[in-house]
C-alpha positions as CSV (number, residue, x, y, z in Angstrom):
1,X,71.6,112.6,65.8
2,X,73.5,114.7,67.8
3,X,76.7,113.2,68.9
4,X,78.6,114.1,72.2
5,X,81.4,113.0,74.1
6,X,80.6,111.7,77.5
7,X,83.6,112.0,80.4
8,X,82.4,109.6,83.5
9,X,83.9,111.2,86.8
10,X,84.0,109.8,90.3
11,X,81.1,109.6,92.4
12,X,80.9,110.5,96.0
13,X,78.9,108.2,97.9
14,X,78.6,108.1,101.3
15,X,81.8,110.5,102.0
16,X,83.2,107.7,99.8
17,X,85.1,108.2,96.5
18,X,84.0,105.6,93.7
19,X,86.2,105.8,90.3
20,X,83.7,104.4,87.1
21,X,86.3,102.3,85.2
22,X,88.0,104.0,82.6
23,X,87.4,101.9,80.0
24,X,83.7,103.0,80.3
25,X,84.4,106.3,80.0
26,X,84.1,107.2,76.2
27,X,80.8,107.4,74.1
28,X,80.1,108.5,71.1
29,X,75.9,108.1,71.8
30,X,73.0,110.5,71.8
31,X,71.7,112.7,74.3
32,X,69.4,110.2,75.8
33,X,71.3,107.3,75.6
34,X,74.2,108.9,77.3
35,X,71.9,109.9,80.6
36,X,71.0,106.5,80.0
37,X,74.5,105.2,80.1
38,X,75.2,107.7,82.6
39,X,72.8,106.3,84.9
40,X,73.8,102.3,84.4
41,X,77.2,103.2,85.1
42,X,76.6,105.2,88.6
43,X,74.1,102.2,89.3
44,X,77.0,100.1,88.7
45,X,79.2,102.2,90.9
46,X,76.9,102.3,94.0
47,X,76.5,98.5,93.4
48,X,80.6,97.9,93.5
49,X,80.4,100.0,96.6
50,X,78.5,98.0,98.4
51,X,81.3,95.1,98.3
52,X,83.9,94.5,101.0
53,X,86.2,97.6,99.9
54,X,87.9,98.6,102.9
55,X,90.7,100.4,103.8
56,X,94.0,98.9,106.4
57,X,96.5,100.3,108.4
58,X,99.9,98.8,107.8
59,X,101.0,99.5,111.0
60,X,98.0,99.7,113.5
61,X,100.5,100.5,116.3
62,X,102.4,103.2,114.5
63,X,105.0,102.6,111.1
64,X,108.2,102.2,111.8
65,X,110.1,105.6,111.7
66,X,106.8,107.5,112.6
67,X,107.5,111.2,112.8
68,X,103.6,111.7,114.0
69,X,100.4,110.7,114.2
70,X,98.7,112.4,110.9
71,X,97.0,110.6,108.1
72,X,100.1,111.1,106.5
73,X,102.0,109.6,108.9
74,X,99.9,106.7,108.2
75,X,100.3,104.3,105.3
76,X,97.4,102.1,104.5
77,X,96.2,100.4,101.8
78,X,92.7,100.6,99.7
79,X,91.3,96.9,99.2
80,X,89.3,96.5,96.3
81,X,87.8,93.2,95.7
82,X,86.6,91.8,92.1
83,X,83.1,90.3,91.9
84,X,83.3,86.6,93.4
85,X,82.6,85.0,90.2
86,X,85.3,86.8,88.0
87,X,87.5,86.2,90.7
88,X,91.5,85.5,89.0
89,X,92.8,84.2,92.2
90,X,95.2,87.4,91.6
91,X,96.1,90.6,94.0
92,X,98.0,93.9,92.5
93,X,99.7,96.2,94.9
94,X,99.2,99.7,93.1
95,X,101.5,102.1,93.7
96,X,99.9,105.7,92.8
97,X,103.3,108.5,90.9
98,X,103.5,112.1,91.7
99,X,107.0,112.2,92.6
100,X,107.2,111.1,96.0
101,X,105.7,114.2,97.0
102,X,102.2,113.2,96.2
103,X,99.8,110.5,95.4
104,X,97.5,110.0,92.0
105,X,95.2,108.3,94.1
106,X,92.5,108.3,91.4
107,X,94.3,108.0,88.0
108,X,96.9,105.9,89.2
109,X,94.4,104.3,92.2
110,X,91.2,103.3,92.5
111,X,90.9,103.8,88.2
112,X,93.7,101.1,87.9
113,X,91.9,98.5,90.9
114,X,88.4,99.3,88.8
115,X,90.4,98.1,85.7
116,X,91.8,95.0,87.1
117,X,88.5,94.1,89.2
118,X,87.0,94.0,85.5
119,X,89.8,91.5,85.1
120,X,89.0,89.4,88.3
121,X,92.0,90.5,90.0
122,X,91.7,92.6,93.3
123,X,93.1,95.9,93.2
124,X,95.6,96.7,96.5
125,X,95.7,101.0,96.4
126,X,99.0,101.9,98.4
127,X,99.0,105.2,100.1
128,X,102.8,105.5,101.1
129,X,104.5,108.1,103.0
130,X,106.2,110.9,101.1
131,X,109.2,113.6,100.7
132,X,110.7,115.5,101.9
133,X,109.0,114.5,105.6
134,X,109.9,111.2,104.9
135,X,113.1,109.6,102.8
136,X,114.0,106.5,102.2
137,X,113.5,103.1,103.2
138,X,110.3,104.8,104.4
139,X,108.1,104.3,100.5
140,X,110.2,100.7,100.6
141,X,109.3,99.5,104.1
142,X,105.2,100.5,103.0
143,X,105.2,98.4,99.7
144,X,107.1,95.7,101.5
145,X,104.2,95.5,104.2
146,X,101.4,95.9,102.0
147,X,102.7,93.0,100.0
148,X,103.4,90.7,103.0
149,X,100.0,92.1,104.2
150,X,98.1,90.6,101.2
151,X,100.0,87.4,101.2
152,X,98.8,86.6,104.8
153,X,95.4,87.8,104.0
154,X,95.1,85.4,101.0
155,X,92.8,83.3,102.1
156,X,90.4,86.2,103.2
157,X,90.8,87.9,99.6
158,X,90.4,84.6,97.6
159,X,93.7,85.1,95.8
160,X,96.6,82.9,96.0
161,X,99.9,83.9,97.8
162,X,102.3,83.4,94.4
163,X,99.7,85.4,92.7
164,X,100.5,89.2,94.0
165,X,102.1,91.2,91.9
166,X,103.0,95.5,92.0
167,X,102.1,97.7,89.3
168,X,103.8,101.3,90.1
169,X,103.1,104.7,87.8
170,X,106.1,107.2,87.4
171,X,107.8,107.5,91.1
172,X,105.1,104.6,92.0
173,X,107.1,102.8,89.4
174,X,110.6,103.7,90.8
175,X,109.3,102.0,94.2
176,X,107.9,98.9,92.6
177,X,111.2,98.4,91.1
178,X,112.6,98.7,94.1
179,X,110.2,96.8,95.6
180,X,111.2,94.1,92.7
181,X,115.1,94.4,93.5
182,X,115.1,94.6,97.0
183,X,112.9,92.2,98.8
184,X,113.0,89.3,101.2
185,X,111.6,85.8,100.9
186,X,108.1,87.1,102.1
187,X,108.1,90.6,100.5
188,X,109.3,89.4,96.6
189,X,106.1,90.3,94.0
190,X,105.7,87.6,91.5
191,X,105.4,89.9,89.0
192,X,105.6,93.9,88.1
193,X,103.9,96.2,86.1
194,X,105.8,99.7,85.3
195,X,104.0,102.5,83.7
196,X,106.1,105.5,83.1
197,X,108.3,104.9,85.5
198,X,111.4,106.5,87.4
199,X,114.0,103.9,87.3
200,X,117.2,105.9,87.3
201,X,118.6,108.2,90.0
202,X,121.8,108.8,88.3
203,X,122.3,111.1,85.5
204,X,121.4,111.5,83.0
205,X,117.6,110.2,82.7
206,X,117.1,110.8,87.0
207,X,114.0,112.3,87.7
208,X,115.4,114.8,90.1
209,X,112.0,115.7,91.7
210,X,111.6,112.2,92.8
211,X,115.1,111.8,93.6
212,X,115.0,114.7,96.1
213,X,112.0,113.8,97.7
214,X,113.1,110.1,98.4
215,X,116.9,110.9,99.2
216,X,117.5,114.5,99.7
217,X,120.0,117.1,98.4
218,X,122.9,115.8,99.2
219,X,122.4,111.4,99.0
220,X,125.1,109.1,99.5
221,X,126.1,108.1,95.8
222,X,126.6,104.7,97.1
223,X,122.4,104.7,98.2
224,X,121.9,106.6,94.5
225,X,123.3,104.0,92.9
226,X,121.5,101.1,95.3
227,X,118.3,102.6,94.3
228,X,118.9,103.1,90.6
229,X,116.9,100.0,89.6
230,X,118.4,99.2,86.3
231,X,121.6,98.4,88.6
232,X,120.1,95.8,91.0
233,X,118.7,93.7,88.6
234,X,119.2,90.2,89.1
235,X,117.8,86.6,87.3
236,X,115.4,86.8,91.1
237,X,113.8,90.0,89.9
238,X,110.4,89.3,88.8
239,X,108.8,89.3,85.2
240,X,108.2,92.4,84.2
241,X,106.0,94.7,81.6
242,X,106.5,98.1,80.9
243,X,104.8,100.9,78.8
244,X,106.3,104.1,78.4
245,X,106.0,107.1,75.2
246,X,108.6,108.5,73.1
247,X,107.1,111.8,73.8
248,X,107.5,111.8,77.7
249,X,109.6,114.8,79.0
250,X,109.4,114.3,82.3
251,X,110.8,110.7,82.7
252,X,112.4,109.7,79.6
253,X,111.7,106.6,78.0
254,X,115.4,105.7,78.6
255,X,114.1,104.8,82.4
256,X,112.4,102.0,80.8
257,X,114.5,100.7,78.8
258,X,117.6,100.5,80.5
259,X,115.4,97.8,82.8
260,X,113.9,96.0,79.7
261,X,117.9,95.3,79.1
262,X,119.0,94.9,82.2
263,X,116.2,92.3,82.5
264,X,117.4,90.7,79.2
265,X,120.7,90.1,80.4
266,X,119.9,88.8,83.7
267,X,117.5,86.2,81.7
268,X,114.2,87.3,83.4
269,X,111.2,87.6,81.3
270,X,109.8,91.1,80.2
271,X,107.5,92.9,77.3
272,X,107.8,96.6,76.9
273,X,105.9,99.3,74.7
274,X,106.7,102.2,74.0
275,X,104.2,104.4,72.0
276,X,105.6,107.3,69.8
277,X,103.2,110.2,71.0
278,X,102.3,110.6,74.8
279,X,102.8,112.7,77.5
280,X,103.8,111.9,81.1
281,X,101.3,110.5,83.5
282,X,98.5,109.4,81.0
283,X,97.4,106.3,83.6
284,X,94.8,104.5,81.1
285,X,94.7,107.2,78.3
286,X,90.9,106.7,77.7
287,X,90.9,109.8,76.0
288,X,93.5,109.0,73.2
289,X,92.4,106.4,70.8
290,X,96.1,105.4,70.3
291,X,97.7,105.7,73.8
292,X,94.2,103.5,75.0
293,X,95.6,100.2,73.3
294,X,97.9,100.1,76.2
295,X,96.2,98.2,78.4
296,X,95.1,96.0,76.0
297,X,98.5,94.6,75.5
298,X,98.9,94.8,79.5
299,X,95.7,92.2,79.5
300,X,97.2,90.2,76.9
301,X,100.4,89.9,78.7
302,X,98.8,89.3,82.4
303,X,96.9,86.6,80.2
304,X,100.0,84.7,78.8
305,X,101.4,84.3,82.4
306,X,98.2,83.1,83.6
307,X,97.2,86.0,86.3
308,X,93.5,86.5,84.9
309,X,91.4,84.2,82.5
């Protein structure tokens, strides 16, 4: 039998981009069977796009700081709803990387709300504003929203206020930090998920990319240090998992680890892995049979604090 290697891609339906979970996407199967497969899976796809996915303005009258009235003047978020009866009673905020100058709004987007809706949790997609049109609290005041926005949507999105949480991926990570160090009564997440992520803006781990996109050339080394996350911790801060690799040359692992201790001291709970081999911005890792365990142990842990069954 001839074997192959099967790579499910999005499907456009409708205008409409679809993302076949990642966890589907490897096969070792024959010719046949992988049309086969190939069909189920874009049967399934068409069938997940027919539930109440919709996309929301944060800001119908305009964001606050506006500079325009383009898309990217815009930040919305991408509701993805789980099936009704795997349903978790759980939300994620996701918070796409690419270094505040872009969005992975597949790898780090719709995949990740396809992985949790498999998990009965609804995915929350964030599109932010970015540098270097837009610097901080811009990112902040966008994650803030979207989590108040899903909080006083609960009852629509059968989830449960305490329940919403904010999973960020490389400079998506840097602003759920924030987002996990700076927040009000109504805008705290209960719990946060950093893959990869930027922690640091001071040397010498910053990711300067990221840095000058949210801050500029010349930041105030007062607002560098504000938003250098490992430095705002606090025993408020939520519980927190992280997954980074040795091998990451872009943001070094340090990032995550200097939170993991400053967590430690500050008493709040938190799990991190970090995997020898890996490059930056791997999102699931489907294709690595090593790097793919990952979000097994992110199930496990979301498990343990009771967020899906």
């Amino acid at each position: 039998m001839r074997l192959i290697y099967v790579v499910l891609t999005p499907l456009q339906t409708a205008g409409r981009s679809f993302a076949i979970p990642y966890a589907l996407g490897q096969l070792n199967i024959g010719k046949q069977a992988a049309r086969a497969a190939r069909v189920a899976m874009v049967a399934l796809v068409v069938s997940a796009s027919a539930m109440a996915q919709r996309v929301e303005l944060l800001w119908t009258e305009g964001a606050p700081g506006a500079l325009g009235t383009e898309d990217r003047d815009k930040p919305s978020i991408t509701i993805y709803p789980p099936a009704a009866d795997k349903a978790s009673g759980a939300a994620v905020v996701i918070g796409p990387g690419g270094g505040y100058g872009g969005l992975s709004m597949e790898k780090e987007g719709s995949h990740i709300a396809a992985w949790l809706n498999e998990r009965g949790v609804v995915g929350v997609v964030l599109k932010y504003r970015l540098g270097p049109r837009y610097h901080h609290p811009a990112p902040l005041d966008d994650a803030q929203r979207a989590l108040r926005y899903v909080r006083a949507h609960a009852d629509d999105l059968r989830i449960k206020p305490d329940r919403v949480g904010i999973w960020g991926f490389s400079a998506g990570g840097h602003l759920a930090s924030t987002a996990g160090t700076h927040f009000d009564a109504g805008s705290r997440p209960d719990f946060l998920i950093l893959a990869y992520p930027v922690i640091t803006f001071e040397p010498p781990y910053a990711h300067q990319g990221s840095r000058r996109n949210l801050l500029g050339t010349e930041p105030d080394p007062k607002l560098v240090h504000s938003l250098s996350s490992e430095t705002q911790v606090t025993a408020e801060t939520p519980p927190t998992f992280l997954f980074h690799t040795t091998g990451d040359k872009t943001v070094p692992p340090e990032n995550s680890v200097m939170f993991y201790l400053a967590l430690r001291k500050a008493g709040v709970a938190a799990e991190m892995h970090i995997y020898e081999r890996g490059n930056h911005g791997v999102g699931l890792a489907p294709a690595d049979p090593v790097l793919a365990t990952w979000p097994g142990r992110l199930e496990d842990w979301l498990k343990l604090r009771g967020y899906v069954k």
